[in-house]
C-alpha positions in Angstrom: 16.2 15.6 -6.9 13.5 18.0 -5.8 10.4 17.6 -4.0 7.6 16.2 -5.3 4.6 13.8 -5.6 4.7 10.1 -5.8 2.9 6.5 -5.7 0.3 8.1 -7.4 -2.8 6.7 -7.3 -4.0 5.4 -11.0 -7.4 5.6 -10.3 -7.9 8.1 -7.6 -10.3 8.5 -4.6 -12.0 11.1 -2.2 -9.8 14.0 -2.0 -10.0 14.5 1.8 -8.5 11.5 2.3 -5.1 12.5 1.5 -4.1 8.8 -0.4 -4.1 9.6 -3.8 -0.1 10.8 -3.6 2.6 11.1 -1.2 4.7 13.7 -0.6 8.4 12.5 -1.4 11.2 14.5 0.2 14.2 16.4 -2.4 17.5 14.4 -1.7 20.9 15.8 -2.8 22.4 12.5 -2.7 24.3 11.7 -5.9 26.2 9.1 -7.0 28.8 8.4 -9.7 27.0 4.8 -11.1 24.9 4.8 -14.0 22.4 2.4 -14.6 21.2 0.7 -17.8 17.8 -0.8 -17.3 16.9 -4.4 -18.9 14.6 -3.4 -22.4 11.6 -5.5 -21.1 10.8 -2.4 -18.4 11.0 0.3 -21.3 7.4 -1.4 -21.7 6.2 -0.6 -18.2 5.5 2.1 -15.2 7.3 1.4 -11.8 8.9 2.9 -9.1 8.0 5.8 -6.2 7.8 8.3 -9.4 10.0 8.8 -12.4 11.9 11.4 -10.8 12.8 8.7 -8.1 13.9 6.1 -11.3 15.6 8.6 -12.8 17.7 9.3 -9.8 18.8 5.4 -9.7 19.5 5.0 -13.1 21.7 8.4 -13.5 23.4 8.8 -9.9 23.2 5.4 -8.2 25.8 5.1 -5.0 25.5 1.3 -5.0 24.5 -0.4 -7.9 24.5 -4.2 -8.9 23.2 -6.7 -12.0 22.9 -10.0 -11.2 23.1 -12.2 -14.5 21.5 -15.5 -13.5 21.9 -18.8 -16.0 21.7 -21.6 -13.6 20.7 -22.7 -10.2 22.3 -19.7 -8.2 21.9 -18.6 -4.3 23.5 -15.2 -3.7 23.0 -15.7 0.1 22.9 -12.6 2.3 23.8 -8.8 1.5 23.6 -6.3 4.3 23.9 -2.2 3.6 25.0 -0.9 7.0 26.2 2.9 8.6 25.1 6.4 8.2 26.5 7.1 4.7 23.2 9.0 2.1 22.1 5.7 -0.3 21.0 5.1 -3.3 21.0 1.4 -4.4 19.8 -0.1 -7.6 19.8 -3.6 -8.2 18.7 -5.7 -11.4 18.0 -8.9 -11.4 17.9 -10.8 -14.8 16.7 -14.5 -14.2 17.3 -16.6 -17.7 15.1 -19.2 -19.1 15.4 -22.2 -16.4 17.4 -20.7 -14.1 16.7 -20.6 -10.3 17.3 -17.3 -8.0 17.3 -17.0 -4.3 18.8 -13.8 -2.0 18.5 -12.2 1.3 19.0 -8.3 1.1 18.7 -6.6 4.3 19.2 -2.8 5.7 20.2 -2.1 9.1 21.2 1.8 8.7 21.8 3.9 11.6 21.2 7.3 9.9 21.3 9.2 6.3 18.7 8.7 3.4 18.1 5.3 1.6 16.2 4.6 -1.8 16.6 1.2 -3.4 15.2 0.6 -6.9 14.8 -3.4 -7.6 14.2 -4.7 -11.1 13.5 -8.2 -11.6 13.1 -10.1 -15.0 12.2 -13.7 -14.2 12.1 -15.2 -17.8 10.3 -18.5 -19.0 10.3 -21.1 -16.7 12.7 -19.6 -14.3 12.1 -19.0 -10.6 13.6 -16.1 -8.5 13.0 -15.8 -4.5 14.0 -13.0 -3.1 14.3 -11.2 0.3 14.4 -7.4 1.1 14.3 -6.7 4.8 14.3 -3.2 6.0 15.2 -2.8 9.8 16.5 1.1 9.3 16.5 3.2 12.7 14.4 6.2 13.3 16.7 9.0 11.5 16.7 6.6 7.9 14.2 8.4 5.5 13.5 5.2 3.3 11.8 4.9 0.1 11.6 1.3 -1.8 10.9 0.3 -5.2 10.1 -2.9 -6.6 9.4 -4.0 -10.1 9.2 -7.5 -11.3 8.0 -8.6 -14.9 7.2 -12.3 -15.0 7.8 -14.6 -18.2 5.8 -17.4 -19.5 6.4 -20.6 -17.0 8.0 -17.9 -15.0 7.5 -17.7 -11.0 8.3 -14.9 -8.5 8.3 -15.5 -4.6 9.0 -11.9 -3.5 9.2 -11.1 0.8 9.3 -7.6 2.0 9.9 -6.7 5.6 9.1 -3.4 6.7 10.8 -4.0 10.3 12.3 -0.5 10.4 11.8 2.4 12.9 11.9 5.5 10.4 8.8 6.6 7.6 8.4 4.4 4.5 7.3 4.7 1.2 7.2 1.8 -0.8 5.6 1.1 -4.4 6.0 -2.9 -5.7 4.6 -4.1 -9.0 4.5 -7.0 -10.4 3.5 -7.9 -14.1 2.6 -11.5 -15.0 3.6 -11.2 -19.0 3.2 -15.0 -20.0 1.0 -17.8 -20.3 0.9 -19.4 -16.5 3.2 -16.6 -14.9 2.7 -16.8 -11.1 3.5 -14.1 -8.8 3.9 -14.6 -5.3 4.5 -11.3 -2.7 4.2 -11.8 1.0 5.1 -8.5 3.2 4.7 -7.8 6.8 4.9 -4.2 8.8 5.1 -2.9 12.0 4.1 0.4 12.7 5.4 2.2 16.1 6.7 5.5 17.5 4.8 8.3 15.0 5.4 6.3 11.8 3.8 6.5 8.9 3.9 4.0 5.7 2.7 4.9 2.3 2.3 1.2 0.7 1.5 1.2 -2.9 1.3 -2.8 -4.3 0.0 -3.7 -7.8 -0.2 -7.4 -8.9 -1.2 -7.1 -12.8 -2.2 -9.7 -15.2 -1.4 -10.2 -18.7 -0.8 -13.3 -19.7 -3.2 -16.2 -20.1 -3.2 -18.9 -16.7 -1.7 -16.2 -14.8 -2.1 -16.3 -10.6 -0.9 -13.8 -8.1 -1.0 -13.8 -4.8 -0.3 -10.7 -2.1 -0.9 -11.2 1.3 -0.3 -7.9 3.8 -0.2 -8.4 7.2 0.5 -5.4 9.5 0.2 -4.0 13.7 0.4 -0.8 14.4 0.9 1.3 17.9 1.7 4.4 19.6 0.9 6.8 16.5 1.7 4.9 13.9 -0.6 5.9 10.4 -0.5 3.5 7.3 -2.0 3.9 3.8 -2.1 0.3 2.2 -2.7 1.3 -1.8 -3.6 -2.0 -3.5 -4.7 -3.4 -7.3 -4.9 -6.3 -8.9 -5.4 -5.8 -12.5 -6.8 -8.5 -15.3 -5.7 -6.9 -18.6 -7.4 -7.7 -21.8 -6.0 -11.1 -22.9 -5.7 -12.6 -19.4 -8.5 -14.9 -19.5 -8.7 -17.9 -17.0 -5.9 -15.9 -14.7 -6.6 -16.3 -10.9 -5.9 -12.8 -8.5 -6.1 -13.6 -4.8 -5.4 -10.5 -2.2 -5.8 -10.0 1.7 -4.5 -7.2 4.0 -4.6 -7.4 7.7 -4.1 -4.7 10.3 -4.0 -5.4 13.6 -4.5 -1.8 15.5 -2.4 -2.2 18.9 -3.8 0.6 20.7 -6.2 3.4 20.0 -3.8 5.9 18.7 -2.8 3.9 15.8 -4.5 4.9 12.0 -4.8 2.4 9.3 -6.5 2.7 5.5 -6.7 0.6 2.6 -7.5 1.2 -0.4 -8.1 -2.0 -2.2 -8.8 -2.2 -6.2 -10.2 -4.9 -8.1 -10.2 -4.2 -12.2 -11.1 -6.4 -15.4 -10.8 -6.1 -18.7 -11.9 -9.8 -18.9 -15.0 -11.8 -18.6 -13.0 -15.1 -17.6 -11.0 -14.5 -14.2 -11.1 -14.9 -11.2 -10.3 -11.8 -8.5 -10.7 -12.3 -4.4 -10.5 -9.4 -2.0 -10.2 -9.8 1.9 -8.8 -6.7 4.3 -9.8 -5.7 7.6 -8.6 -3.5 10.2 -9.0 -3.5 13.8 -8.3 -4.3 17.8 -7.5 -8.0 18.5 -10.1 -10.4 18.7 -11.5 -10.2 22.0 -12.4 -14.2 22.6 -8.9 -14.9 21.1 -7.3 -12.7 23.6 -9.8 -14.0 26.3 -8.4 -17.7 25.4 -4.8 -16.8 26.3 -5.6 -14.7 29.6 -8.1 -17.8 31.4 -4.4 -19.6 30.1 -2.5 -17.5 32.4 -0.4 -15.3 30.1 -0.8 -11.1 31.0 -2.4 -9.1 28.0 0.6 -7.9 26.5 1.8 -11.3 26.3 -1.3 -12.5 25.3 -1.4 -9.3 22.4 2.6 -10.1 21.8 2.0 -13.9 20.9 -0.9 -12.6 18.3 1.1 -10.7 16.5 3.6 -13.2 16.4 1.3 -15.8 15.1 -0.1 -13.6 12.3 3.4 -12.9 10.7 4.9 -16.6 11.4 3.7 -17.4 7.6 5.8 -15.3 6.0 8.6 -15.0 8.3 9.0 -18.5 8.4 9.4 -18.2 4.0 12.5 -17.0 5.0 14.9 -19.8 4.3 18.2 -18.5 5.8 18.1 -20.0 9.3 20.2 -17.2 10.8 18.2 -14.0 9.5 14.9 -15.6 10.6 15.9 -15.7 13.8 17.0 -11.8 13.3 13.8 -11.2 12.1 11.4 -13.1 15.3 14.1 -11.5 17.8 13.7 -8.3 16.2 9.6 -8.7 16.2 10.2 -9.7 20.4 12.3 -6.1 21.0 10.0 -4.2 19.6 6.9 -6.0 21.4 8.8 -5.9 24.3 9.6 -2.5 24.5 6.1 -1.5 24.3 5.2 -3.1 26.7 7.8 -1.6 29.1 6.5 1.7 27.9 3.1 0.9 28.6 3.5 -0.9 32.2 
């Protein structure tokens, strides 16, 4: 695969700001698995860029299909070493059936893409996990496509934990009547890193509710684009979109923009917006120093607080306590850098 643009912005912006596209790196990974993608996604767009999909679908490294038909928990998959990755995994969730799976990466070196495709179907419910803690020489790229059925609901957490340069693009398409759609993410931006976050919640059916909540620090360089849309189609009448994005800026070297879209083709919906970036409060902070804690302890315990939500979603005892103790290094070591 060459080099080349993606998460392309649909409806594009200023220029100068550099968010419209990302640059995406050539990889000569190349696997032997072929990939054959459920028909419902013929009928959509997804993914980094379509060089990226077709990448997964004609040389995957690793590549699973999980059938689902009943009340099935695939517990906890880990992808590990320095080996070049390409992982594609569908997930097909049949009428009634109930999903749940941890997927975590905890690479030490080499490239990673993972393509995710999930088909929750009517009245099925799929929660799902996909935690990237990749060190600093990992180039990662992640994409996520989900297409919701009628009845359908999707609790989707991503956890970009990781120490190397991300680009992720998640979508999610509520196609029936009452469809819910549920993504929760957290980042934490340190040592030069940059994220290129592309989310779309879209709505098609009728009764349709989403729900994306983005909650972010960044430090010591860090730079993230947060590219967001929610999207009321013509025909989603009386459908309910709910977004907020939070970044909390660490120190003053640390960049952060969002750029949030709201869009209707409908007169009867409902769309609400929140985002901000910044410093920590200043009275909260004051609270916790007349309490006696130092300010880095005071910032740390913040920052903890703001991603407890979602990281307490995590229902595998075991990897949420990965996930807090991995929060407290990386807090930690920051402050030993900046003492």
């Amino acid at each position: 695969m060459k080099a080349h643009k993606g998460n392309i912005l649909d409806y594009k912006t200023y220029s100068y700001l550099k968010v419209n596209e990302a640059d995406i790196e050539g990889a000569d990974v190349k696997g032997d698995e072929e990939v054959i993608a459920d028909d419902v996604f013929k009928n959509y767009d997804y993914g980094i860029s379509p060089e990226m999909v077709e990448l997964h679908d004609t040389s995957s490294t690793i590549a699973k299909q999980y059938n689902i038909t009943c009340a099935k928990d695939l517990g906890v998959h880990r992808l590990d070493g320095d080996r070049d990755e390409i992982v594609t995994l569908d997930f097909n969730v049949a009428t009634n059936a109930r999903l749940t799976g941890y997927f975590a990466s905890e690479k030490n070196a080499g490239y990673r893409s993972a393509l995710v495709r999930i088909h929750v179907k009517k009245n099925a419910v799929a929660r799902l996990y996909f935690v990237n803690m990749d060190k600093s020489q990992v180039a990662n790229y992640l994409s996520i496509a989900a297409v919701v059925e009628e009845g359908g609901k999707l609790d989707c957490y991503v956890f970009h934990m990781g120490d190397g340069d991300e680009t992720s693009n998640v979508k999610c398409y509520l196609k029936g009547e009452h469809a819910l759609g549920n993504i929760q993410s957290i980042y934490l931006g340190k040592g030069g890193q940059s994220y290129d976050l592309l989310y779309d919640m879209v709505h098609e059916g009728v009764d349709t509710t989403s729900n994306l909540v983005v909650d972010g620090a960044l430090m010591e360089n860090a730079y993230k684009v947060f590219k967001s849309r929610i999207d009321f189609l013509e025909g989603s009448k009386h459908s309910r979109g709910n977004e907020e994005e939070f970044a909390i800026l660490l120190d003053s070297t640390a960049r952060s923009l969002s750029v949030p879209a709201l869009l209707s083709h409908e007169d009867d919906v409902e769309g609400n917006h929140a985002a901000s970036a910044g410093r920590i409060d200043q009275d909260m902070l004051f609270y916790f120093l007349t309490r006696g804690f130092d300010e880095k302890t005071a910032e740390r315990m913040i920052v903890d607080a703001k991603f407890a939500p979602v990281i307490d979603a995590v229902v595998y005892d075991e990897e949420r306590e990965l996930i807090y103790k991995e929060l407290e290094t990386i807090l930690r070591r920051r402050e030993h850098v900046t003492a």
